[in-house]
N, C-alpha and C positions, 0 to 999 in steps of 0.2 A: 445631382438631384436639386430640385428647383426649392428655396425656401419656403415652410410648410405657411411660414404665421410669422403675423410682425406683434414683436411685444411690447410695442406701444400700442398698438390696435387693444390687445389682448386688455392692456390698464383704462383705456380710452383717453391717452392724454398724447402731448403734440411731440416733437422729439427736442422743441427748444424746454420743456419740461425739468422746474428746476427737481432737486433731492426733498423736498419737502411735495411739493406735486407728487413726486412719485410714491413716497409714503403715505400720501392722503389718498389716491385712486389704490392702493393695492388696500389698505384697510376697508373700502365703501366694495372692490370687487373679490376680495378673501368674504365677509361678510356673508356677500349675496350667491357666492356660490360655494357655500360650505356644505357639504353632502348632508350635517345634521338638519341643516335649514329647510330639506326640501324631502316629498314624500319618499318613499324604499321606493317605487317605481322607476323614479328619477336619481336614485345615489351613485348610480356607475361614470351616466355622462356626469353629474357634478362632481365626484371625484377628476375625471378626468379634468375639467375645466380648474378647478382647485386646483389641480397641479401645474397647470398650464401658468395662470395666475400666480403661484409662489415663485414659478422660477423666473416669470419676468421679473418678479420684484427685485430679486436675487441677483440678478445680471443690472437693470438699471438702477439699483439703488448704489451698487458699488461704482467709484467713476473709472477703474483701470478697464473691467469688464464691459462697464457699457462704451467707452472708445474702443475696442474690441468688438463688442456690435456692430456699433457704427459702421466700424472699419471693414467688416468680412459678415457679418451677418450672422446668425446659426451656428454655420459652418463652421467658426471660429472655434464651440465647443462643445464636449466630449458628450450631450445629452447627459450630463449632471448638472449642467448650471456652471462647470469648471473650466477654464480655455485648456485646449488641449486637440482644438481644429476638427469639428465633428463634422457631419454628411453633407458634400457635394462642395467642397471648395474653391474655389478658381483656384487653380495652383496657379496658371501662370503666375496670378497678382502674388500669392504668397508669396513664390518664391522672386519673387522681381522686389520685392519689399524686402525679403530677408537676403537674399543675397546679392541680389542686382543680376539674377539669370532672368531670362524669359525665353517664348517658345518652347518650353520643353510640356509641351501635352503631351507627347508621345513618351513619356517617361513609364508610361502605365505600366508596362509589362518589365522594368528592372526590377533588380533583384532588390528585396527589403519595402518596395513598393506596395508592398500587398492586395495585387487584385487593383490598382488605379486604373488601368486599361482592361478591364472586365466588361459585363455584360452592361447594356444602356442603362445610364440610371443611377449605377452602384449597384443592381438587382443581381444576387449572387441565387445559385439552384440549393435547395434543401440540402441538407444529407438524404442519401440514398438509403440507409437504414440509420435505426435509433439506435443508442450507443448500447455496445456491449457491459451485461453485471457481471463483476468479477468478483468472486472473495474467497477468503481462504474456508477449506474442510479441514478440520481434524480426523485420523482414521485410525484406531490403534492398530498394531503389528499382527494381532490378531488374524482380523478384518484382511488386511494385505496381503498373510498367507491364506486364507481361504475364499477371499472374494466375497463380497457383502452387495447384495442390493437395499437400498436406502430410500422408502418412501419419505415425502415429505410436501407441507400444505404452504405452496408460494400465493404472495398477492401483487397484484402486478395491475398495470393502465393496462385496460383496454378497449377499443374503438368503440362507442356509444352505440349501443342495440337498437334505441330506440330513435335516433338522427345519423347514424351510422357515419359519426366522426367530423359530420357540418357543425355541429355547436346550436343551430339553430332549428326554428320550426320549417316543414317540410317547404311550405314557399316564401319562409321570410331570406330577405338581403342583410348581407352582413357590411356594418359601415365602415368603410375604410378609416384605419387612424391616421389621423392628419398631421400626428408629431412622426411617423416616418414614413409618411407617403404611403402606406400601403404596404414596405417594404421586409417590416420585423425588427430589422435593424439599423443603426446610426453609422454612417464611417467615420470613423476617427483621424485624424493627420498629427502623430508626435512628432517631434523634434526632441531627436537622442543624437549629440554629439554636434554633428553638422550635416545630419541627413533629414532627410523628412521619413518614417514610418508610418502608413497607415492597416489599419486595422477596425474590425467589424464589433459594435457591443447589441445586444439585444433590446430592440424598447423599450422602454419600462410604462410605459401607459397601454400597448395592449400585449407585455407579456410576448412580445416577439412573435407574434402571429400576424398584425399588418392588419387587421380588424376587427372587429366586436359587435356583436348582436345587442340590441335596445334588450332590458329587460324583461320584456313583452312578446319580445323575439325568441328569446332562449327553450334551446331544448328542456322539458321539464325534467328528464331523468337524470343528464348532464350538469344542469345549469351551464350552460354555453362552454362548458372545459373541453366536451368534442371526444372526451373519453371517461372511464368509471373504472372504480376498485371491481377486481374479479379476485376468487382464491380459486385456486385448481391445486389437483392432488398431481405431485409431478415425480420421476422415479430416475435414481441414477443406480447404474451397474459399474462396481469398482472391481475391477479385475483381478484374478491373482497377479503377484507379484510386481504391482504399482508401488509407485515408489515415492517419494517427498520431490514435489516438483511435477510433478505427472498432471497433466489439465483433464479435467472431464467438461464437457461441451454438451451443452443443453442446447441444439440449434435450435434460434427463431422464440424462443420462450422467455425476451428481456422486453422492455416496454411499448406498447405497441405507441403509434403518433399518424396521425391522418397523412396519406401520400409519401409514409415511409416502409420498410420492411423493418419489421422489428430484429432485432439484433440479440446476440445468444450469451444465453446464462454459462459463466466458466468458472466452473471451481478447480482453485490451486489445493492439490494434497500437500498438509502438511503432516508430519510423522513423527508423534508425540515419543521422548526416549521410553524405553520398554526397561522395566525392572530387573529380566531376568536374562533376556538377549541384548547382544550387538549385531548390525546389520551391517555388511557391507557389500553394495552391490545385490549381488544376487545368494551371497554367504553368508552365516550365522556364527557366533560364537556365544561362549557362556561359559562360566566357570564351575566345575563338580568339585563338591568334595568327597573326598575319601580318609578312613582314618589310614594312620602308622600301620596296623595291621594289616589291613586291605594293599597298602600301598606292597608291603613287603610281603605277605601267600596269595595276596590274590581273592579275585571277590565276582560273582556274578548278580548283576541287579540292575534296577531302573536308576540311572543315575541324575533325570531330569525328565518333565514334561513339557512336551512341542506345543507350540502353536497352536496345533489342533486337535490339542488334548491326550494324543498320544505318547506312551512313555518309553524312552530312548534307553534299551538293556544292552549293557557292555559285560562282557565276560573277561576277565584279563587274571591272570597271563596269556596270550597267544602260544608262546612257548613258554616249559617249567621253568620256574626259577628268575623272570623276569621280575625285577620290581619296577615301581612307578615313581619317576623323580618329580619334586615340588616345581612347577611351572611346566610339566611334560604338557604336549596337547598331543590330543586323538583326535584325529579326523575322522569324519563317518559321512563317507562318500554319496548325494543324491539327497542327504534332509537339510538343504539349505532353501531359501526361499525359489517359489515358482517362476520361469522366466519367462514374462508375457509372450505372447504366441508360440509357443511351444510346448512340450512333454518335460522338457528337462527342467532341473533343477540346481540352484546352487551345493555348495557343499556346509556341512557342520563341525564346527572348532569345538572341543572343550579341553579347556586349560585346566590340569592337576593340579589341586590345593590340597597338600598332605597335612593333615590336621593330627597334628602331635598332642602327645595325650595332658591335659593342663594340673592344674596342684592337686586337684583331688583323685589323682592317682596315684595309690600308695603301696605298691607292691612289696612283697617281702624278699628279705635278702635274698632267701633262695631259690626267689623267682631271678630276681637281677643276677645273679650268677651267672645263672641257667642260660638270661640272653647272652652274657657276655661269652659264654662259650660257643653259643651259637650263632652271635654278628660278628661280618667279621672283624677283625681287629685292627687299632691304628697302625697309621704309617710308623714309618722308621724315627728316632727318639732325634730331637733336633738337640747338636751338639753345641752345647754353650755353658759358659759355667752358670749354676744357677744360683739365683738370690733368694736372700730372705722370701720367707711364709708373705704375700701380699694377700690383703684384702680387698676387697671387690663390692660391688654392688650389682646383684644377681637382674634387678631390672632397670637398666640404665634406660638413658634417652638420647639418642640421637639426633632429639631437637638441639641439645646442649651442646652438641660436639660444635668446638672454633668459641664457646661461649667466655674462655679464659684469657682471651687475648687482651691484653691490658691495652691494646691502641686501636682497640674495637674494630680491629679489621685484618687486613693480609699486612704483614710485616714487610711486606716488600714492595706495598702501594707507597709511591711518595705522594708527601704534603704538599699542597700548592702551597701552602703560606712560607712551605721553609727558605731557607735562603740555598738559591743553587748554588750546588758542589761543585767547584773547580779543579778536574784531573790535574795533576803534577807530573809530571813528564820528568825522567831520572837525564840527564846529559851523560852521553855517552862515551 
């Protein structure tokens, strides 16, 4: 790419120009093209020349930067006023400067190169669609087992109605920006290591577009941005048995941009935990309770409510005389969650929590008899002689258990601080 503008031109002073020159012509040309200074008609190009204006200052008021001009021009840096090798460089000279190679133009198309042997110019083709919106949904469990459709009011760019995505009036010309040719973008040339990288930044004077309409020019509905806020009502259907991770895809509904296809709205499901389920997979669990009673004759009832509001009746015994142990699970085949494109379904856990009866059950002796003739009875009497009457503490804690250990840990952890023990070995 051919240099856009010389910034001495830009100050109107000569290049033998000492540092005090330079600060007298940037004060007399900040001055006179300061956007406040001149009508609203005219503050777009005076911004633009303002900025034109401060970054000359910026490069020749410092002297590393302006031998850097001198020496490469433009090219040298990044379109911030920073060296870091911006659009259209002679590489040979570069690199015949930095490392003493030359002829290597045909370097364009190595790897780390980025695009130096590309289209004439540096002119790189659009994207072909505008970037995909992604963000996460929240769904409850709910929702997952039954499938939810989800109205919702998006606002989103879209192509100007009324210059249908020109920015401009129906026969005005848009002026090419002259800080990237036309282009949108700067190339950049780093130097990481001992390679050269280049790589693409977007204009910053017109917004990466490569031109801009005169004030006078601009669409009125627009203001020359070539698109508008819409809101539309837009609808997603979340199916049974999605699941955390699952994408729903809004094709073509992410922002629209002149001479691209717009690009699709995706929501990530995420799966808030459920108070009363666990989920895995396509299976459910949950914990019931039951009392001592239920647990040992037996009990028929709703022991939980589903998902979908339905309530889950277990009868048990199956056979007489069965009881229910503390951490039993019952499985109940087919109520587990829905398993997308099909009929079938997971299956349902619940794990037995036999709820023993707490202090304020106070029955009388000849109730407790009564059980004791009717549970069975303990095991066989463990043979040992026994000791004194011990005293207890009816609710201990088994945080405390190991909490007596006078060397606050395992007795059989060694100290790094002690002195290593030396085996003695008996002579035979």
């Amino acid at each position: 790419m051919a240099e856009e503008f010389d910034l001495y031109e830009i100050l109107s002073i000569t290049r033998d120009a000492s540092k005090e020159d330079v600060r007298k012509a940037y004060r007399k040309s900040a001055l006179a093209s300061h956007p406040d200074k001149v009508p609203e008609s005219e503050r777009e190009e005076a911004e633009i020349k303002f900025k034109s204006v401060q970054e000359a200052y910026d490069i020749l008021y410092d002297d590393d930067k302006r031998h850097l001009y001198d020496t490469h021009g433009m090219s040298a840096f990044n379109g911030s006023g920073e060296p870091g090798m911006g659009a259209g460089p002679d590489l040979d000279d570069i690199l015949e400067q930095m490392f003493g190679m030359g002829g290597m133009g045909g370097m364009g198309g190595m790897p780390g190169m980025g695009g130096m042997g590309g289209m004439p110019g540096g002119q790189r083709q659009k994207p072909r669609r505008t970037p995909n919106e992604e963000q996460k949904y929240e769904v409850n469990l709910e929702d997952l087992y039954k499938g939810k459709t989800v109205r919702f009011a998006s606002t989103k760019n879209v192509l100007c109605s009324l210059c249908h995505g020109k920015g401009g009036k129906e026969r005005a010309t848009a002026k090419k920006c002259g800080t990237c040719d036309g282009h949108g973008f700067r190339e950049v040339l780093q130097q990481m290591g001992g390679f050269l990288t280049q790589s693409s930044v977007p204009c910053t004077t017109c917004s990466g577009v490569g031109s801009y309409f005169s004030p006078k020019d601009k669409c009125k509905k627009c203001k020359g941005k070539k698109t508008t806020e819409e809101k539309k009502m837009l609808e997603i259907w979340i199916p049974r048995g999605a699941r955390e991770g699952d994408k729903i895809i809004l094709e073509g509904e992410a922002d629209q941009k002149p001479d691209q296809e717009p690009g699709d709205i995706i929501f990530h499901i995420v799966e808030p935990e459920h108070s009363t389920f666990q989920r895995a997979g396509a299976d459910l669990t949950t914990t019931i309770d039951v009392t001592l009673a239920e647990a040992l004759t037996g009990f028929s009832r709703v022991v939980v409510k589903h998902l979908d509001g339905r309530g889950i009746e277990i009868s048990h015994p199956k056979t007489p005389g069965n009881v229910l142990s503390p951490g039993q699970v019952l499985k109940v085949p087919g109520e587990g969650m829905p398993i997308k494109r099909s009929d079938s379904r997971g299956d349902l856990y619940l794990v037995v929590n036999v709820q023993f009866p707490d202090d304020k059950w106070s029955p009388s002796p000849a109730v407790l008899e009564k059980l004791r003739e009717m549970l069975p009875k303990p095991g066989p009497h463990i043979e040992a002689n026994p000791v004194d009457d011990v005293d207890y503490d009816p609710k201990g804690n088994m945080e405390q258990f190991g909490s007596n250990d006078p060397q606050g840990g395992s007795a059989w952890e060694d100290d790094d601080d002690d002195e290593p023990t030396t085996a003695q070995c008996a002579t035979q």
